[in-house]
C-alpha positions as CSV (number, residue, x, y, z in Angstrom):
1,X,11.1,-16.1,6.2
2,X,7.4,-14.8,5.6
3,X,8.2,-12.3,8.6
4,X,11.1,-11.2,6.4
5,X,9.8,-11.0,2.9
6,X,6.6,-9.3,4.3
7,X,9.1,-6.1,6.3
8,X,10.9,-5.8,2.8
9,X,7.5,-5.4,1.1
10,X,6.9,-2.8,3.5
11,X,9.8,-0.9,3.4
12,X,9.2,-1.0,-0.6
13,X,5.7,0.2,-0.2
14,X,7.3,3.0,2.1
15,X,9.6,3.9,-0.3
16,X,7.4,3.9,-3.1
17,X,4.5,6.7,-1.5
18,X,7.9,8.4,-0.3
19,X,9.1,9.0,-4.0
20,X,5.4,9.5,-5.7
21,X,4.8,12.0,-2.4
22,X,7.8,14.1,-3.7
23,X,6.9,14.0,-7.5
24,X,3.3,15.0,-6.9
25,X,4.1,18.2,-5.1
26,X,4.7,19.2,-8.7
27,X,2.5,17.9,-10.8
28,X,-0.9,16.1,-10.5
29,X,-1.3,13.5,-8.8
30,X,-3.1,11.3,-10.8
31,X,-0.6,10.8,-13.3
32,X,1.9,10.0,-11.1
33,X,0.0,7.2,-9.7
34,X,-1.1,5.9,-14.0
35,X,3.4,6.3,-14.7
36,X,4.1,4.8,-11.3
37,X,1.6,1.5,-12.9
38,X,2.6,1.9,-16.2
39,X,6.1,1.3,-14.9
40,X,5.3,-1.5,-12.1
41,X,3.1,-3.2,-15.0
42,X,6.0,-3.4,-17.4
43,X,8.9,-4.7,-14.9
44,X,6.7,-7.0,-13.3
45,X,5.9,-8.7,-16.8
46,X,9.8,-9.0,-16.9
47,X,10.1,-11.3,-13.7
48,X,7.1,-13.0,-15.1
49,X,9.3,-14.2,-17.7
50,X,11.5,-15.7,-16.0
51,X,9.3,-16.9,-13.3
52,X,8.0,-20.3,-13.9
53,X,4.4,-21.2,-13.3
54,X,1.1,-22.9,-14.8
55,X,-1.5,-20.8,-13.7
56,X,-5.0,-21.1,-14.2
57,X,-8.4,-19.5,-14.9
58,X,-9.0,-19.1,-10.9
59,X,-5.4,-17.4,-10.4
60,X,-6.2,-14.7,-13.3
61,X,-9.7,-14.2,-11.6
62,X,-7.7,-13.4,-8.3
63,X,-5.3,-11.6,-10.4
64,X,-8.4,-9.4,-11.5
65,X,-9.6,-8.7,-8.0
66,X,-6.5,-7.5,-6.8
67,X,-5.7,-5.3,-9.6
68,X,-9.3,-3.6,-8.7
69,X,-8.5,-3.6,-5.5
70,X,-4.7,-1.5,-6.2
71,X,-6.1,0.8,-8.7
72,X,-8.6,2.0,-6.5
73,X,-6.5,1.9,-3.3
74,X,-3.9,3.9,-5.5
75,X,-6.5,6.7,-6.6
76,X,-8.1,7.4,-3.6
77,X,-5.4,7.6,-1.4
78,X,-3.2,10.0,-3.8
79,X,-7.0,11.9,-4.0
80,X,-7.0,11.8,-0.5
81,X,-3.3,13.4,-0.2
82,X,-4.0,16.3,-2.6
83,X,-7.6,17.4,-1.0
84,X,-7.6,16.0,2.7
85,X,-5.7,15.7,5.9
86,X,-2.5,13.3,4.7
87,X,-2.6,12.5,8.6
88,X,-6.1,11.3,8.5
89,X,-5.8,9.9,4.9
90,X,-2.9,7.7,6.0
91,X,-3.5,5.9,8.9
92,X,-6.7,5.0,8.0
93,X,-5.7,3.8,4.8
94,X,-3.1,1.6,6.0
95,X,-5.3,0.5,8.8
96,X,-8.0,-0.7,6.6
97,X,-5.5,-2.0,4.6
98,X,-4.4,-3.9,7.7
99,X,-7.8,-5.7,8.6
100,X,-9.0,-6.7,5.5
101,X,-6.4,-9.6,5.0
102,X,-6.7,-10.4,8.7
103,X,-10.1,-11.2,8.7
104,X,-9.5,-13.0,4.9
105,X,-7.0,-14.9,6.6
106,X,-9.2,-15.5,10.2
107,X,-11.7,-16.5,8.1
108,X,-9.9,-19.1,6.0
109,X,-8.9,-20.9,9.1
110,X,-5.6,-19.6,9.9
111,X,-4.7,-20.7,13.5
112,X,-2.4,-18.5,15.1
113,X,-0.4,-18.5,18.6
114,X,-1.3,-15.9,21.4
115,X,2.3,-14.2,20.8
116,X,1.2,-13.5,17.2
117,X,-2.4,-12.2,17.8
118,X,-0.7,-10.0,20.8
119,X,1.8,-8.3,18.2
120,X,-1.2,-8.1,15.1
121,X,-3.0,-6.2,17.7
122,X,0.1,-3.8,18.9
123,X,0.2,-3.0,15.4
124,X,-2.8,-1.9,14.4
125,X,-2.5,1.3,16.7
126,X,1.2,1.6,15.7
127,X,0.3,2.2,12.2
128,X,-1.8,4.9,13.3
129,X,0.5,7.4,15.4
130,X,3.3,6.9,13.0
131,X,1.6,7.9,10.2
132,X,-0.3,10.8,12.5
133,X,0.9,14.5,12.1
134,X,-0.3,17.5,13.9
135,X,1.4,20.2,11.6
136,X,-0.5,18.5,8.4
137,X,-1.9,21.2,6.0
138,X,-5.9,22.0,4.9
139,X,-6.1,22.6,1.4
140,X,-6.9,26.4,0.7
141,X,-10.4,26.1,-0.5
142,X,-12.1,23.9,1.9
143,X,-13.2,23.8,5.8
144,X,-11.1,22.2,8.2
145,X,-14.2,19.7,9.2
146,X,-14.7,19.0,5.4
147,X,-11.3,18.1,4.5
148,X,-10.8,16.0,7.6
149,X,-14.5,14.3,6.4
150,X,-13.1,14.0,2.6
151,X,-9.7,12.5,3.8
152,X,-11.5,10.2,6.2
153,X,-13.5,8.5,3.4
154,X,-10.6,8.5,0.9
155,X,-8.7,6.7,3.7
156,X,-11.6,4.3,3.6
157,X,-11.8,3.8,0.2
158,X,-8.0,3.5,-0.4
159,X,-7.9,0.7,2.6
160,X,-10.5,-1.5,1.0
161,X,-8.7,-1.0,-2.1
162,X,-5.2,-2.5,-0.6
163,X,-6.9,-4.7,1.7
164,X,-8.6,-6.0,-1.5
165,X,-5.6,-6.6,-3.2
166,X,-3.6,-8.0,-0.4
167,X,-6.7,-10.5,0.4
168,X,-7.1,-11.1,-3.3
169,X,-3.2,-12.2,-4.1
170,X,-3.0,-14.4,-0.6
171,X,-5.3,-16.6,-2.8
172,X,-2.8,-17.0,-5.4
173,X,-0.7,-20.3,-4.8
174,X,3.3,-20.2,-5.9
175,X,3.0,-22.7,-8.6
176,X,0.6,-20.0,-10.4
177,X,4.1,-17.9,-11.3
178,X,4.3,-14.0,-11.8
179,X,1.3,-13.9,-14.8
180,X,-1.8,-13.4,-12.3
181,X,0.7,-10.7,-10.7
182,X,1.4,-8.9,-13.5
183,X,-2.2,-9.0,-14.8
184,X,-3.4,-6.6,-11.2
185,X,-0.7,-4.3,-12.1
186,X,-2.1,-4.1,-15.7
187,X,-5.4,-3.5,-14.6
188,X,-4.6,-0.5,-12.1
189,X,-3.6,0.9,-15.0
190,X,-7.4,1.8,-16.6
191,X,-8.9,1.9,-13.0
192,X,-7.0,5.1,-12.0
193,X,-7.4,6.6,-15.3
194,X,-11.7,5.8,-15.3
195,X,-11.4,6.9,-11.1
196,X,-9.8,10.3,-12.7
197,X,-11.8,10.7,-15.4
198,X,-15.4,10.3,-13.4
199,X,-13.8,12.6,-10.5
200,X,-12.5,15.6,-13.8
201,X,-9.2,15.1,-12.6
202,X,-6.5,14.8,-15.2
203,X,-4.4,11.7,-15.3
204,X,-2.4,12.2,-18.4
205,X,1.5,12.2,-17.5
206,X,2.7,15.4,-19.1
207,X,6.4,17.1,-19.1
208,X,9.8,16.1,-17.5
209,X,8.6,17.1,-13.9
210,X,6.5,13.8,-14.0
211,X,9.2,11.3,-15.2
212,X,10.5,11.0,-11.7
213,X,7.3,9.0,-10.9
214,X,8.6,6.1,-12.7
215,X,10.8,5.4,-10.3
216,X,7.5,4.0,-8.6
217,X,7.2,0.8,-10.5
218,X,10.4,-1.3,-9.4
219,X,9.5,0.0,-6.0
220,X,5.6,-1.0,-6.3
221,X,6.6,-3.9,-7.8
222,X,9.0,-5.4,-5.6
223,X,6.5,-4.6,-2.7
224,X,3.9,-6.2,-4.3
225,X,6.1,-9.5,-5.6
226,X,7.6,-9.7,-1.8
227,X,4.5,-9.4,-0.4
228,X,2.9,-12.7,-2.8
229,X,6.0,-14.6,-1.8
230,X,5.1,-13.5,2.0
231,X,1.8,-15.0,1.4
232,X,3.2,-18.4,-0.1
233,X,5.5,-18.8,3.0
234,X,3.5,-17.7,5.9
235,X,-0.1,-16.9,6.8
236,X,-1.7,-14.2,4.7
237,X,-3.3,-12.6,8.4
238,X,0.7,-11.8,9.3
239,X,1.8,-10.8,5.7
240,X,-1.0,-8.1,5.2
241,X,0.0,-6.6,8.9
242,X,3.0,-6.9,8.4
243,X,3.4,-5.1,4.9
244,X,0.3,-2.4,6.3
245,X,3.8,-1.2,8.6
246,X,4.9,0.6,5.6
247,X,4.0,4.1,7.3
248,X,7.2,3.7,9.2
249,X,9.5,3.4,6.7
250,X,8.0,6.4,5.0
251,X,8.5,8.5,8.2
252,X,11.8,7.8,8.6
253,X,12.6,8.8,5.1
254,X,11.0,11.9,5.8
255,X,12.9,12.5,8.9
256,X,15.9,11.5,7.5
257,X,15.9,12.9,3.5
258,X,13.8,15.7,4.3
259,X,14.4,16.4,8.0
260,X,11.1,16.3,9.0
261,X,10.8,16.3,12.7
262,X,9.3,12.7,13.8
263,X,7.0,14.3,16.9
264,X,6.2,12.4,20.1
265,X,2.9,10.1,19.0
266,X,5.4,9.0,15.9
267,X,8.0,7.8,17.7
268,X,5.6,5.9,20.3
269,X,3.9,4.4,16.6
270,X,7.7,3.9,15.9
271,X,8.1,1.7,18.9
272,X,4.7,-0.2,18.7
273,X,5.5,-1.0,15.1
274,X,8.7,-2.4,16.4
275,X,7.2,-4.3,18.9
276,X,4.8,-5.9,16.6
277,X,7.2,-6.9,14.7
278,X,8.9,-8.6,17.4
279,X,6.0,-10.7,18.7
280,X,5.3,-11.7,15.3
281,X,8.6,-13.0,15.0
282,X,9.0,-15.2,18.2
283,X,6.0,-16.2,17.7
């Protein structure tokens, strides 16, 4: 079931970047990611309701961390999209976003079988050539070596964010409810606004072109919610690979949506991913 719940967070994830991609064509980029928390913050307090739980001072403090750890991912990889390569930006990003709850969960004492480690590590490449692209775009007023430097480190940064978060809810039992949950999406909120405001970016949703970005929020939030029930079910080293797939399902969007030609290293990715997936499974 963890296996399960952590493929749908993926797909959610996918599906999420896939619609905020779109919206911030047109408008900045910043406020899409500040309406897409807005959004996520507001129906995750609705499940919250109905979710029952008794959490406690050390869940909210994990609750905390991750929503650090989302607002920052958030900013610098949508930073990274509009100024560096997108194909450097993303699969580093979802790399790092990768390891950092595999070495939580390694670290915690996880003990998984040989099958399992074998399809963690077919991932990790996977994510990379499927989110790869040789016909990305440079941004007009930069160098080629400095915009593959600048999306490198947002890449970074955005991976430590998500890894952060993913690390930070794996600590948050079930009986703790949706409250700690809905607290990280809260907090994203201010971080991306203080990350644009310190970078002179402007984060302030503004017209009708933007409202499209609220679509976001179910999407973020389900991801997120499926990915702390993946947690609760299974190991937290599986669920963060697992959900760090979601490069996939935003490629075949593309391809399909937009008819965007998936190119020879993505289709490989496509087939790794698939055979991660696999080992994790009969494993």
């Amino acid at each position: 079931m963890a296996v399960v719940l952590a493929l749908v967070s993926a797909l959610a994830y996918g599906l999420s970047d896939f619609v905020g991609g779109i919206v911030s064509r047109r408008v900045s980029a910043w406020s899409v990611a500040v309406l897409g928390a807005v959004s996520s913050t507001l129906c995750t307090a609705v499940v919250a309701v109905f979710v029952t739980g008794d959490p406690g001072p050390g869940d909210f403090a994990w609750g905390l961390l991750a929503g650090l750890g989302t607002g920052a991912g958030t900013g610098f990889l949508y930073r990274g999209f509009a100024s560096g390569r997108m194909s450097v930006v993303a699969p580093v990003s979802a790399v790092g976003a990768a390891v950092v709850p595999a070495l939580a969960g390694t670290l915690s004492g996880e003990q998984l079988s040989v099958l399992v480690w074998v399809g963690l590590a077919v991932a990790l490449p996977g994510i990379w050539l499927v989110s790869s692209s040789p016909d990305d775009p440079l941004t007009p007023d930069a160098s080629p070596d400095r915009n593959v430097a600048a999306g490198f480190v947002d890449g970074v940064l955005a991976g430590l964010g998500f890894g952060v978060l993913f690390a930070a809810l794996g600590q948050v039992p079930e009986s703790a409810g949706w409250w700690p949950l809905t607290l990280s999406q809260a907090l994203s909120v201010p971080v991306v606004a203080l990350l644009a405001t310190a970078l002179r970016a402007d984060w302030r949703p503004r017209g009708r072109a933007v409202l499209p970005a609220l679509a976001c929020g179910p999407l973020g939030a389900a991801a997120t919610g499926f990915f702390l029930l993946a947690t609760q079910q299974g190991y937290l080293t599986v669920a963060g690979v697992l959900t760090s797939l979601y490069p996939a399902s935003t490629v075949l969007l593309a391809a399909v949506v937009l008819h965007e030609r998936v190119h020879r290293l993505q289709g490989l990715g496509l087939v790794l991913c698939g055979l991660a997936v696999a080992c994790v499974a009969a494993g």
